[in-house]
SEPASE-172841 format. One record per residue (C-alpha): z, y, x; residue in three letters. Coordinates in Angstrom, 2 decimals. Last residue first. Example, Ala and Ser with C-alpha at 12.3 -4.5 7.8 and 13.67 -1.06 7.14 Angstrom:
// residues 2
DRENLUM        zz        yy        xx    aa
DRENLUM      7.14     -1.06     13.67   SER
DRENLUM      7.80     -4.50     12.30   ALA
This chain:
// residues 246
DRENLUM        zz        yy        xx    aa
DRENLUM     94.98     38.16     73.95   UNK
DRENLUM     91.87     38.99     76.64   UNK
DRENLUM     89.28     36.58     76.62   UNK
DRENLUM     88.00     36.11     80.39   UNK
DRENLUM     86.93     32.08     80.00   UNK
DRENLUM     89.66     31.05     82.29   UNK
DRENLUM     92.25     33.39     80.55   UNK
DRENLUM     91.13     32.25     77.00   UNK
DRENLUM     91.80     28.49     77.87   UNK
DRENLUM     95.24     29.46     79.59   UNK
DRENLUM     96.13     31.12     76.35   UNK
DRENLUM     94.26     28.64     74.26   UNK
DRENLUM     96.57     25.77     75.70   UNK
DRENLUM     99.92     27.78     75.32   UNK
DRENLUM     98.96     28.06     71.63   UNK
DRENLUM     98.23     24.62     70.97   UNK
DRENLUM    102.12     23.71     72.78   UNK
DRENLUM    103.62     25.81     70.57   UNK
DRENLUM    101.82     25.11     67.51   UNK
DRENLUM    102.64     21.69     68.29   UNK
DRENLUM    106.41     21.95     68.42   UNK
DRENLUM    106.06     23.79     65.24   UNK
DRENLUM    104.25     21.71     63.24   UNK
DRENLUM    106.83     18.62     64.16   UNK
DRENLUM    109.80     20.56     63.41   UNK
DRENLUM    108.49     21.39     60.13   UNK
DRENLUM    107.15     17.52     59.40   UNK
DRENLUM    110.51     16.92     60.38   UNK
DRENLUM    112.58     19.84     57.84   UNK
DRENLUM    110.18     18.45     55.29   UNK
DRENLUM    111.53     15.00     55.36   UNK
DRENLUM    115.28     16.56     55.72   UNK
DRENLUM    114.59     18.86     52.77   UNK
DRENLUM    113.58     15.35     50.91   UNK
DRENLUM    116.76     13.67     51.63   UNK
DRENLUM    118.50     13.23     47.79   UNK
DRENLUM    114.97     13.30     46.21   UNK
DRENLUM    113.38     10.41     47.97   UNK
DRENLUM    113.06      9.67     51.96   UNK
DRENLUM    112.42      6.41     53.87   UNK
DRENLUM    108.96      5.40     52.48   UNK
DRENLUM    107.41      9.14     52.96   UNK
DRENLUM    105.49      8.18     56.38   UNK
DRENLUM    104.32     10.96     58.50   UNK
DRENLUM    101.14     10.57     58.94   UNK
DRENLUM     99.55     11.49     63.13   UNK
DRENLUM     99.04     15.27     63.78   UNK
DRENLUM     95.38     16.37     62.90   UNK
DRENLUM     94.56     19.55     65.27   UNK
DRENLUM     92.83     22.53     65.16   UNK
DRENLUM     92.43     24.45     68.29   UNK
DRENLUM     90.94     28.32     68.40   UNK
DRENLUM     89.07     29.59     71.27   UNK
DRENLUM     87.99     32.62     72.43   UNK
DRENLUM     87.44     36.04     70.26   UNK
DRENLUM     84.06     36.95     71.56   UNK
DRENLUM     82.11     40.01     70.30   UNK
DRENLUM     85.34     41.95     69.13   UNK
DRENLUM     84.88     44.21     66.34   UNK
DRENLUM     86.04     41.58     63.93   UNK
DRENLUM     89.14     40.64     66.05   UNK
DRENLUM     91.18     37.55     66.08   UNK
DRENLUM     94.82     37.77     67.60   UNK
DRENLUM     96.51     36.47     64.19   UNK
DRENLUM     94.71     33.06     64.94   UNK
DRENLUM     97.44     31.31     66.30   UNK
DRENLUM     96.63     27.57     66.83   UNK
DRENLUM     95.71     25.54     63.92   UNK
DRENLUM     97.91     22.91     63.09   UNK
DRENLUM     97.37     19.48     60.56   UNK
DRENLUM    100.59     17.42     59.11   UNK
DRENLUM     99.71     14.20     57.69   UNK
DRENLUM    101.95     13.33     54.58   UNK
DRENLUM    102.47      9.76     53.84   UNK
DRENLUM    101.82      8.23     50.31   UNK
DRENLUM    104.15      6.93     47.66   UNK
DRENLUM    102.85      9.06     44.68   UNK
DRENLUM    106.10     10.90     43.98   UNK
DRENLUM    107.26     10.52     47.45   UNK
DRENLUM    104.25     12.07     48.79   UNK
DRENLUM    104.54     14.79     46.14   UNK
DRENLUM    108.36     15.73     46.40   UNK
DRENLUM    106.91     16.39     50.41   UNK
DRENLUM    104.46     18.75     49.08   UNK
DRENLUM    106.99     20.71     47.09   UNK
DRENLUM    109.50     21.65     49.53   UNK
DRENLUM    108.63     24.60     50.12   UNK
DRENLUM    108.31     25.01     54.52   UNK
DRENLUM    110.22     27.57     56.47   UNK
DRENLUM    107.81     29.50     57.93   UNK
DRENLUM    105.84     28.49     60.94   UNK
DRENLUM    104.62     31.89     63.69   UNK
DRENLUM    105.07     35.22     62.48   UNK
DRENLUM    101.95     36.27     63.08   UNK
DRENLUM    100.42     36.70     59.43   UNK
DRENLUM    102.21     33.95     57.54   UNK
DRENLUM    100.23     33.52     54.76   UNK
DRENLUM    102.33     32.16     51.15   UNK
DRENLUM    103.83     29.11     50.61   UNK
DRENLUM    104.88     27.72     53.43   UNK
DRENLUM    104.04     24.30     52.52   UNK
DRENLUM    100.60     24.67     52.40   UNK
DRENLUM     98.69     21.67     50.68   UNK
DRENLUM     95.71     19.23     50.46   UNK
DRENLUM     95.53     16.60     48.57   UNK
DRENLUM     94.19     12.81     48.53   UNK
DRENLUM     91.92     11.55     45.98   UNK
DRENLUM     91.25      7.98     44.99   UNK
DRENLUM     92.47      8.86     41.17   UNK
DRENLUM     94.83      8.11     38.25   UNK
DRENLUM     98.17      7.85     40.80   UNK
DRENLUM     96.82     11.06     42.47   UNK
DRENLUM     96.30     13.36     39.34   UNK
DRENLUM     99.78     12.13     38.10   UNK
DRENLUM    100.97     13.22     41.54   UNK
DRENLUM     99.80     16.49     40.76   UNK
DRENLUM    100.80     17.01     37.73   UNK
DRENLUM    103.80     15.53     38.17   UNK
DRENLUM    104.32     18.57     41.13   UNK
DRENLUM    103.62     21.65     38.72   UNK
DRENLUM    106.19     20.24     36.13   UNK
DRENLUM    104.58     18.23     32.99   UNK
DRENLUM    102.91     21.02     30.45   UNK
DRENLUM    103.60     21.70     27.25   UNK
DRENLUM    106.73     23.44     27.20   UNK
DRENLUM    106.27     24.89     30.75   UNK
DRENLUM    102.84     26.39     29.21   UNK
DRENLUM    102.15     28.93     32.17   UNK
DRENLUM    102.11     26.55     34.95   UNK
DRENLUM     98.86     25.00     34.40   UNK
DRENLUM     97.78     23.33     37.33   UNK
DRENLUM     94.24     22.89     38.09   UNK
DRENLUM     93.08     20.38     40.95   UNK
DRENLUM     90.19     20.79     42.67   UNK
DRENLUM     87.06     18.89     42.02   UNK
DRENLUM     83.97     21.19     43.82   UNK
DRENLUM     83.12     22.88     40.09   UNK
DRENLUM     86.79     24.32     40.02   UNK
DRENLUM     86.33     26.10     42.98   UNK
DRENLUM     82.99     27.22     42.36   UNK
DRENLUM     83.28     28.67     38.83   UNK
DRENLUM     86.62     30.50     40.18   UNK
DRENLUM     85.24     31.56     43.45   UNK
DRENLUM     81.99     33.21     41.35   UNK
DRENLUM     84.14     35.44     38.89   UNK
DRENLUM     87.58     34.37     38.70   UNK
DRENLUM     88.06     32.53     35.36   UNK
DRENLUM     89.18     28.82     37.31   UNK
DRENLUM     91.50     30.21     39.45   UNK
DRENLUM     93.63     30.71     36.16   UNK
DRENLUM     94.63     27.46     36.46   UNK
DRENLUM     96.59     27.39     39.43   UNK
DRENLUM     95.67     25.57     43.24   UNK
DRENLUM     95.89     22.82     44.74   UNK
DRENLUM     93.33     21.42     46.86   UNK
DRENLUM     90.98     18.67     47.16   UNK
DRENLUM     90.67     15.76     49.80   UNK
DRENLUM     88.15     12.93     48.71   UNK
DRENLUM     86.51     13.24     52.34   UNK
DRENLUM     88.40     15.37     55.14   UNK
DRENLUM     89.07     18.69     55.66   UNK
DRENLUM     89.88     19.78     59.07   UNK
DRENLUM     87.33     22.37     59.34   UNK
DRENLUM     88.79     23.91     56.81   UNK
DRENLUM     91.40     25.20     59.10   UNK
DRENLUM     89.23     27.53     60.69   UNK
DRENLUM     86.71     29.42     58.85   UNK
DRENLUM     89.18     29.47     55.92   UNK
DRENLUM     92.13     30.27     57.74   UNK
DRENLUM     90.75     33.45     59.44   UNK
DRENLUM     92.15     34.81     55.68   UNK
DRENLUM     95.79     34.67     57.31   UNK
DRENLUM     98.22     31.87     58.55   UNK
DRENLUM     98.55     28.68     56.90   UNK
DRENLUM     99.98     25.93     58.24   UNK
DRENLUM     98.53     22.89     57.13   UNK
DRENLUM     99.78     19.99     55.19   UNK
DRENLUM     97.84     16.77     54.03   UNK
DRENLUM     99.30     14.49     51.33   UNK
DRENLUM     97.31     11.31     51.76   UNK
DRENLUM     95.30      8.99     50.25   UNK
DRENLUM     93.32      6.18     52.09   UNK
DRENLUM     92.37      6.73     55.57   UNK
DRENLUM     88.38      6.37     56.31   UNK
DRENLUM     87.59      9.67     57.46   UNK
DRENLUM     90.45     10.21     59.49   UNK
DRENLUM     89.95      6.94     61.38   UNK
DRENLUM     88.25      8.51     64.90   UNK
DRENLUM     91.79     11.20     64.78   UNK
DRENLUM     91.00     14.32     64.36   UNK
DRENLUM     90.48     17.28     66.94   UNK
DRENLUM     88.67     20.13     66.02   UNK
DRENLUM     87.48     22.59     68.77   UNK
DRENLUM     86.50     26.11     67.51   UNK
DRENLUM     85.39     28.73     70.10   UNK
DRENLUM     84.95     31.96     67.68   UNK
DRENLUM     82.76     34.67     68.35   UNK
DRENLUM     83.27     35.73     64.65   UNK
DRENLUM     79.53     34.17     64.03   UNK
DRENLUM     80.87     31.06     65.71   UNK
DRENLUM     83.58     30.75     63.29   UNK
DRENLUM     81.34     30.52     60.04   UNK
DRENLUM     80.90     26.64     60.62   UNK
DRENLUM     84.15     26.13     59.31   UNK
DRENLUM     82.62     27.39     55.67   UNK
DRENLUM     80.17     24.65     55.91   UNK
DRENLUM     82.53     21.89     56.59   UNK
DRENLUM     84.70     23.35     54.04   UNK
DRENLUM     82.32     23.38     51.64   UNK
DRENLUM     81.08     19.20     52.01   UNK
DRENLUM     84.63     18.45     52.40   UNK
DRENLUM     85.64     20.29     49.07   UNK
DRENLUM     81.97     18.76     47.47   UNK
DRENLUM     83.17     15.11     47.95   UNK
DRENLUM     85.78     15.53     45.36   UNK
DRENLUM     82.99     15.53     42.57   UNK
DRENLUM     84.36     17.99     40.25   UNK
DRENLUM     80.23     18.48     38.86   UNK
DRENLUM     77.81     15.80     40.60   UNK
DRENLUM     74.50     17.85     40.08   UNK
DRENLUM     76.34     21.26     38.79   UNK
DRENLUM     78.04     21.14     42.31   UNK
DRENLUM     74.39     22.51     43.47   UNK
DRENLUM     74.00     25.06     41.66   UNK
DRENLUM     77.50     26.21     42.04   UNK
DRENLUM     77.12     26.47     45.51   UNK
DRENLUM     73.36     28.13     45.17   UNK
DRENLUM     75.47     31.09     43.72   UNK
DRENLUM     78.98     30.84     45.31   UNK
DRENLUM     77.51     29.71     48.92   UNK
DRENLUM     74.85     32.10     48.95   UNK
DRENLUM     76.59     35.55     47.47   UNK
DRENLUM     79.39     34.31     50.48   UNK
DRENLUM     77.22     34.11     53.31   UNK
DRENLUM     75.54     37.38     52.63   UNK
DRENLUM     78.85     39.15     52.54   UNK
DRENLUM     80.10     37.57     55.01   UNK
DRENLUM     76.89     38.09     57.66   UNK
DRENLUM     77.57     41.69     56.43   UNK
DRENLUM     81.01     41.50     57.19   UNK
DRENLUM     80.06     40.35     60.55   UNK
DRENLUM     77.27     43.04     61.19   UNK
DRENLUM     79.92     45.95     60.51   UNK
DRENLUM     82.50     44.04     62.46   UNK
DRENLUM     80.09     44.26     66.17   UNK
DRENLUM     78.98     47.86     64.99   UNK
């Protein structure tokens, strides 16, 4: 009964925030500021999956210049949770064909994220000059998983090395961001404990270029992992005081 009410609430949730989403991006259309504006709203969808969020950022992170953030990305729990690490003049990544889904497509494109075409290899500049390009002639900072595809409990992949040939490319740090495990999360469960996201201080890029960049992403890996560790051990003995069962 408890996950028939939730995908409801999903359901309802989503009709509203594509429809009246779009609507409302049409005002300031590919306006960065909408991606933090969504993902503050979509992070707010926890608590009606009985989830404890706790975000912690540093007191600067909204007034950093531009960045190459990383997260690790683990299942679809990831867009109640992680997004609530988002920060302002952040966008995404994501291919151009996003743009013709029905609804997500209108919206995604509409809140400023960036389009790659990687169809047209004749045409187009590789996947990662496109995106440093879009840096170097902007203010915005982006946002990208370097594992490449969802985990699904089995902890940190191996990280793609794209992201880091970005920060070197446009000569910004990469700030790594962890969410604690979130494979444990239940729809039919009424309260699913806590779940820690955390901003991990830059990483700078300064020292590294093509030659070294598996050893830039190997220590942004090793960092990630470390704390995923250590967040995970925390919600354990958070979820034991508060009686959530793993």
């Amino acid at each position: 009964m408890i996950a028939l009410l939730r995908v409801l609430a999903i359901a309802i949730f989503a009709i509203v925030m594509f429809i009246f989403g779009c609507g409302y991006c049409l005002l300031s259309p590919r306006n960065p500021k909408h991606v933090f504006t969504f993902g503050r709203l979509f992070s707010k969808m926890s608590r009606v999956f009985g989830v404890t969020l706790e975000l912690r950022i540093p007191s600067d992170a909204y007034q950093r210049g531009q960045h190459v953030y990383i997260a690790n990305h683990q299942n679809n729990w990831d867009l109640f949770t992680v997004s609530s690490a988002v920060t302002p003049k952040v966008v995404t990544v994501g291919k151009k064909s996003l743009a013709w889904m029905p609804l997500f497509g209108q919206l995604y494109w509409l809140t400023g994220n960036i389009l790659i075409d990687r169809a047209n290899r004749s045409k187009a500049k590789s996947t990662i000059d496109q995106v440093v390009d879009n840096m170097k002639a902007s203010e915005v900072s982006v946002w990208m998983f370097p594992e490449g595809t969802r985990s699904r409990g089995r902890g940190l992949l191996p990280f793609k090395t794209g992201a880091f040939h970005a920060a070197v490319g446009a000569k910004v740090a990469v700030v790594p961001i962890v969410c604690s495990t979130t494979c444990g999360l239940k729809l039919n469960r009424w309260n699913n404990g806590h779940v820690i996201v955390e901003m991990l201080p830059p990483v700078s890029s300064e020292d590294f270029d093509k030659a070294n960049i598996r050893e830039f992403a190997n220590i942004c890996h090793q960092q990630m992992k470390d704390k995923l560790q250590a967040l995970d051990e925390e919600v354990k003995a958070l979820n034991l005081e508060s009686g959530v069962r793993a």
